[in-house]
C-alpha positions in Angstrom: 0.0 0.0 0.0 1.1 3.4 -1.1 0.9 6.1 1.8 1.0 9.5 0.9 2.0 11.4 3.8 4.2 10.2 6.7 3.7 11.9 10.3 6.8 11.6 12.6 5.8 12.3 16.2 9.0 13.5 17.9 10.9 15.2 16.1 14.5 14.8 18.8 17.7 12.9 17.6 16.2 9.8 15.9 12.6 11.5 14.6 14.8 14.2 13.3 16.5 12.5 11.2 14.2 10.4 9.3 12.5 13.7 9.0 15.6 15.9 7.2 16.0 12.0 5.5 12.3 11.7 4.1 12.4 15.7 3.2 15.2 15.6 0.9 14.1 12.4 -0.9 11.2 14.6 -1.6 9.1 12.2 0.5 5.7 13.8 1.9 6.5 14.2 5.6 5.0 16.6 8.3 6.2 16.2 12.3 4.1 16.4 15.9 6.3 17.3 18.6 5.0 19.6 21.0 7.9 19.6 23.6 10.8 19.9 21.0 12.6 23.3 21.0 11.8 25.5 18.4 15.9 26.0 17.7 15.9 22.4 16.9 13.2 22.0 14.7 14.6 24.4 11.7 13.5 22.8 8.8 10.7 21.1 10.1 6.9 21.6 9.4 5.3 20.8 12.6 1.5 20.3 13.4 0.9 22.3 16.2 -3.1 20.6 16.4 -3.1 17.0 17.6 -6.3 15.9 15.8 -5.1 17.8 12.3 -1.8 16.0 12.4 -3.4 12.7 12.5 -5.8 13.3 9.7 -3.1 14.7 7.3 -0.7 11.8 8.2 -1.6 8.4 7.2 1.5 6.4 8.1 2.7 7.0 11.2 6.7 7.0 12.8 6.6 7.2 16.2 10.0 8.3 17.9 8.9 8.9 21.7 10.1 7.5 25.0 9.0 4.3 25.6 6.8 5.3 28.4 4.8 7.5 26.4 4.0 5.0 23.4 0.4 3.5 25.3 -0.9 6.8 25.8 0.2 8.3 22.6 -1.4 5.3 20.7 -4.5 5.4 22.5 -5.1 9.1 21.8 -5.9 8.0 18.3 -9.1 8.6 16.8 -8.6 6.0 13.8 -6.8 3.3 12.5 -3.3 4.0 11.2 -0.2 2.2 9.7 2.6 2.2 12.4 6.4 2.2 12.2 7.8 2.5 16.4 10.9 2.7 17.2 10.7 2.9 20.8 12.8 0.1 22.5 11.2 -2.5 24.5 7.7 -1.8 23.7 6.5 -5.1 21.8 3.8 -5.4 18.9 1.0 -6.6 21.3 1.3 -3.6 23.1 1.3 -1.8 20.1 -1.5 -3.5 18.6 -3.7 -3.6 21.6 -3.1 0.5 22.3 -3.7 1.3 19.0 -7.1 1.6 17.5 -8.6 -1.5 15.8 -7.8 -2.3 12.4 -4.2 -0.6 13.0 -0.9 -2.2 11.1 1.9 -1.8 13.7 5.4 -2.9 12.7 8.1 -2.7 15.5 11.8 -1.2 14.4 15.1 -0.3 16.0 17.1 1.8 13.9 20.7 3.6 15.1 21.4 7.0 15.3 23.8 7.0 11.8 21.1 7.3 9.8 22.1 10.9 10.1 24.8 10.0 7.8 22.7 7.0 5.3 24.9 4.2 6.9 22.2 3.2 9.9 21.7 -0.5 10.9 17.9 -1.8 11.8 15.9 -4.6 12.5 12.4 -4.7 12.0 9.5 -7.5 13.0 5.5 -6.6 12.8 2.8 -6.5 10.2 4.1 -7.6 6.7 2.1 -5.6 4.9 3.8 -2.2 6.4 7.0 -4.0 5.1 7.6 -2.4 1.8 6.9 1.6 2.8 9.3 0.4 5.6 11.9 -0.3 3.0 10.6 2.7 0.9 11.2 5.0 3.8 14.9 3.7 5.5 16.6 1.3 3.0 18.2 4.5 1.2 19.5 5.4 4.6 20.5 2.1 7.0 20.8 -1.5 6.3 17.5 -3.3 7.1 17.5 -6.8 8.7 14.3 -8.8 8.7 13.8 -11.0 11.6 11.8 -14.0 12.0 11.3 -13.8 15.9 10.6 -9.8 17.5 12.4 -11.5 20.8 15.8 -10.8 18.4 14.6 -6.7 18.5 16.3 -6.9 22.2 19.2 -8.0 20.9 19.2 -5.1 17.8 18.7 -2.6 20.5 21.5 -4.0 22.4 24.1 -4.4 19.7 23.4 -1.9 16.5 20.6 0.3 18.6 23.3 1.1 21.7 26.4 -0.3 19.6 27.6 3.3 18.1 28.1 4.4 21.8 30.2 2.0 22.0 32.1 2.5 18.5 32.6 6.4 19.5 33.8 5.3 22.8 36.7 3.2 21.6 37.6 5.5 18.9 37.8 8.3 22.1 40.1 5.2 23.6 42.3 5.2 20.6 42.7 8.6 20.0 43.8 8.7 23.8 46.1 6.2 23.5 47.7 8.0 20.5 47.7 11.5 22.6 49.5 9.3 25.4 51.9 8.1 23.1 52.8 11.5 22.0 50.3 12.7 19.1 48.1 15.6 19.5 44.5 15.0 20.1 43.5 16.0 16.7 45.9 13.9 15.1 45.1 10.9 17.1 41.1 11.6 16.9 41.3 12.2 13.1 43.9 8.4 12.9 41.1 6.8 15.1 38.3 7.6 13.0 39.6 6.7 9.6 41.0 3.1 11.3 37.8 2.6 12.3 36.1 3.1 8.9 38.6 1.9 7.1 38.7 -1.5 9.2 34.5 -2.0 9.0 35.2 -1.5 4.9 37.9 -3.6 4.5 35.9 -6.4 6.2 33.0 -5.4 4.4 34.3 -5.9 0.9 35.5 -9.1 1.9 32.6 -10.2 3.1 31.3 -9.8 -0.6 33.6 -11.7 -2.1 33.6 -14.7 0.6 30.7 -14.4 2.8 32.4 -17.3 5.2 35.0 -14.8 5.6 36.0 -14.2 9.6 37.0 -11.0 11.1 39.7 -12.8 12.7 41.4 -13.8 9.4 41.9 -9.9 8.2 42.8 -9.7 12.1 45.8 -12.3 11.2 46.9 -10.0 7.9 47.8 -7.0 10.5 49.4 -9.2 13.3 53.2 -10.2 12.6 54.8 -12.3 14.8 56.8 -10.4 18.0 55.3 -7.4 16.0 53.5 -4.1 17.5 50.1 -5.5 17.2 50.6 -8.8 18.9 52.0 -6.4 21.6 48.9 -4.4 22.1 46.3 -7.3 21.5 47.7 -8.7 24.1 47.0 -6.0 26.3 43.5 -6.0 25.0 43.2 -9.5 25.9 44.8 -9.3 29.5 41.9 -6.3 29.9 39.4 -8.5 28.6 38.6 -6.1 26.2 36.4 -9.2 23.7 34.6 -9.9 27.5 33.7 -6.1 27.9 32.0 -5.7 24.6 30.0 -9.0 24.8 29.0 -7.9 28.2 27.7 -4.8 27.3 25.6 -6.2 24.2 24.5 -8.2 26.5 23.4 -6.0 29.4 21.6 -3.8 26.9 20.0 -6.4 25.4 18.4 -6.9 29.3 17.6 -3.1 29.5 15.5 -3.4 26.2 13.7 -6.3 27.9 13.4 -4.4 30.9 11.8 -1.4 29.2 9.3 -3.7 27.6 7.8 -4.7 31.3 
């Protein structure tokens, strides 16, 4: 089904950018935020009026806390198609605060859709599938999944994961100012490893799916070398236990949400 006008309601970080994202693919797209901060909404064409937003909008996005999903949904005064991206709120939820007859389709994208290279999982009503595609395949990998239990674990590991990629590139570019760089040079090396690592393994991946990160890994490490030196630190830090802990301990949180 073709929908000709998509209403984002918040308009923050995340609803903000499918907004600027929708608007410059020339996508019909109006946003319903009446706590966002006029500064921030440049750009934007906001419905001030509740009831006239939901009769121009006929797919909905809804980017709100998770604690104000229920309300919001029930505050409906017809059916509507539903995209939500609010972690830990499941599609019976959804389904049973939304008015009857609604299509509700749970998703959890990441915040670099600012930049067209986001990462999301999405579980709901097939129907909704395609305009899901439509609206975020230009702008963020879209993974399918077969059970919405797995959308815990997409909020735990590409949901929450860039806060952990800025936070080791903030580590590297440390460990280069400790080392004697400045902080720009070392910030500026840290990001462009980083890239440049996810694209090398990326383009491997194309031509040998069954490729392991650990075999590139090998390619960098010579033996007695520098690298062997520092992964070695990495491991006596238990730097591979750390990151598996904390996709794991988000993926709890996102449960935790849902109750």
């Amino acid at each position: 089904m073709k929908y000709n006008k998509i209403g984002i309601i918040g308009c923050g970080n995340m609803g903000g950018a499918i907004y600027h994202s929708l608007q410059s693919r020339k996508i019909d797209v109006i946003g319903y935020d009446p706590y966002l901060d006029p500064k921030k909404a440049e750009g934007m064409v906001l419905e001030s009026d509740w009831s006239n937003f939901q009769k121009k909008a006929d797919l909905l996005i809804l980017a709100i806390k998770p604690a104000e999903v229920s309300k919001t949904l029930r505050s409906l005064e017809a059916p509507k198609a539903i995209l939500s991206v609010a972690a830990g709120i499941d599609t019976k939820i959804l389904s049973s605060s939304a008015p009857v007859g609604s299509k509700v389709v749970r998703i959890m994208p990441n915040l670099p859709i600012l930049v067209g290279k986001g990462a999301l999982g999405y579980y709901g009503d097939k129907e909704l599938y395609e305009s899901l595609k439509e609206i975020f395949s230009p702008i963020s990998y879209c993974l399918e999944l077969s059970k919405e239990e797995l959308l815990d674990a997409v909020t735990g590991l590409s949901g929450s994961g860039p806060a952990y990629v800025l936070r080791f590139i903030q580590s590297l570019a440390e460990g280069g100012v400790a080392s004697g760089l400045t902080y720009s040079q070392a910030l500026e090396l840290s990001i462009q490893t980083v890239i440049g690592g996810a694209e090398l393994l990326a383009k491997e991946l194309e031509k040998n799916p069954d490729t392991h990160p650990e075999v590139l890994k090998n390619k960098v490490t010579s033996p007695g070398g520098t690298t062997i030196a520092g992964l070695e630190e990495l491991e006596k830090n238990k730097f591979p236990f750390a990151v598996i802990s904390a996709v794991k301990r988000a993926t709890e949180r996102s449960k935790e949400l849902g109750n």
